[in-house]
C-alpha angles and dihedrals in degrees: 000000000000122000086033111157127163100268119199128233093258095039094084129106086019107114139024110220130220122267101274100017091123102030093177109077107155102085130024129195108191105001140014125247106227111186121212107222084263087066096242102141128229111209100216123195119248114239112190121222127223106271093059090232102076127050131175120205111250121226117189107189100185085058094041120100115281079237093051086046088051095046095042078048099046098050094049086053090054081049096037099038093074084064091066084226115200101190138011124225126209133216118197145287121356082009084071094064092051100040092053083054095044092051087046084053095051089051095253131147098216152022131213107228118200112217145217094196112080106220111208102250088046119108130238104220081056091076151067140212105259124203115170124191084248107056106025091162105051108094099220139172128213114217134187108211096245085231099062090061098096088062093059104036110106084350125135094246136189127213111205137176130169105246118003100210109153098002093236093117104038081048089049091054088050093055089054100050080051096061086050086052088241127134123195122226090216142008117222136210144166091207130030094191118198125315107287097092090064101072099052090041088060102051091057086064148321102247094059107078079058096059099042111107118169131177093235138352129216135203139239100258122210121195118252118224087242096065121258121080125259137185123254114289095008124141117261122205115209 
């Protein structure tokens, strides 16, 4: 891959590239080239699965630049403006930091941030069981803060995380919302990463594939006998 230097662990998610930096992108060895529609390109750490075979690249938007935050943030807004969003809505936690960028970006002067931590005058019935891809084993809740309820009633609202995976987490803030009788115009992302998100998306309803916008997707990626990871159907050089 041209433009490939060692990168160090805390080096990611520091610096959009120019359009063309890394011109091979058809096979990655220690991280994954994601392109904004301008064509600058984000370098993403590759996390490997289980099984050894399979691998997603990883995006952590509370450890990325304040200029790669600002630009993730910027180009959901261009996505997200047409909606004539009224609020944005937050999923924790790294949804928090984009959605807060987002809501700057829209020209709002606030966000409404779902929570995991009860607070004691929240109510129970205002919440919903939460599981994430990254942490299966922690027994969570997702609460709304029964105050913030008037920003969001008969409002536009938008619905944002930081990266949708499996969809467990974007479905369990629309249950929420649900049960808030509230239903969002749009559902944001940075990162819309592999497949696997669609079908459970769908099943919570059909209008929702239609109102999921995110800045980049990436793909499942498998590893290639010769070595570096590619993504399903790409060519491999031997």
């Amino acid at each position: 891959m041209t433009g490939v230097t060692d990168i160090a662990p805390h080096d990611f998610w520091q610096e959009l590239h120019p359009p063309g930096t890394f011109t091979d992108v058809e096979e990655f060895t220690t991280f994954y080239v994601a392109a904004l529609e301008d064509g600058r390109q984000l370098r993403l750490p590759i996390r490997v699965l289980d099984d050894g075979n399979h691998a997603l690249a990883s995006l952590i938007v509370n450890q990325a630049s304040f200029a790669v935050l600002d630009a993730l943030a910027e180009s959901l807004a261009e996505k997200i403006r047409p909606m004539q969003v009224d609020i944005v809505a937050g999923l924790p936690t790294l949804g928090l930091t984009l959605a807060a960028a987002l809501a700057q970006k829209l020209g709002h002067g606030r966000y409404v941030p779902l929570g995991t931590s009860r607070k004691f005058w929240y109510r129970d019935e205002l919440s919903v069981a939460l599981s994430s891809i990254t942490t299966p084993t922690q027994q969570k809740r997702l609460y709304i803060d029964p105050r913030m309820l008037p920003l969001l009633e008969g409002r536009r609202v938008a619905l944002v995380d930081d990266v949708i995976s499996s969809g467990a987490s974007i479905v369990t803030g629309l249950d929420l919302l649900t049960a808030c009788s509230i239903e969002p115009v749009v559902i944001g992302a940075a990162m819309l990463q592999s497949e696997r998100w669609r079908e459970r998306l769908a099943a919570a309803g059909p209008q929702w594939m239609a109102r999921t916008v995110g800045v980049f997707s990436t793909p499942m990626l498998e590893r290639n006998a010769a070595g570096p990871w590619q993504a399903p159907g790409s060519s491999s050089r031997t």
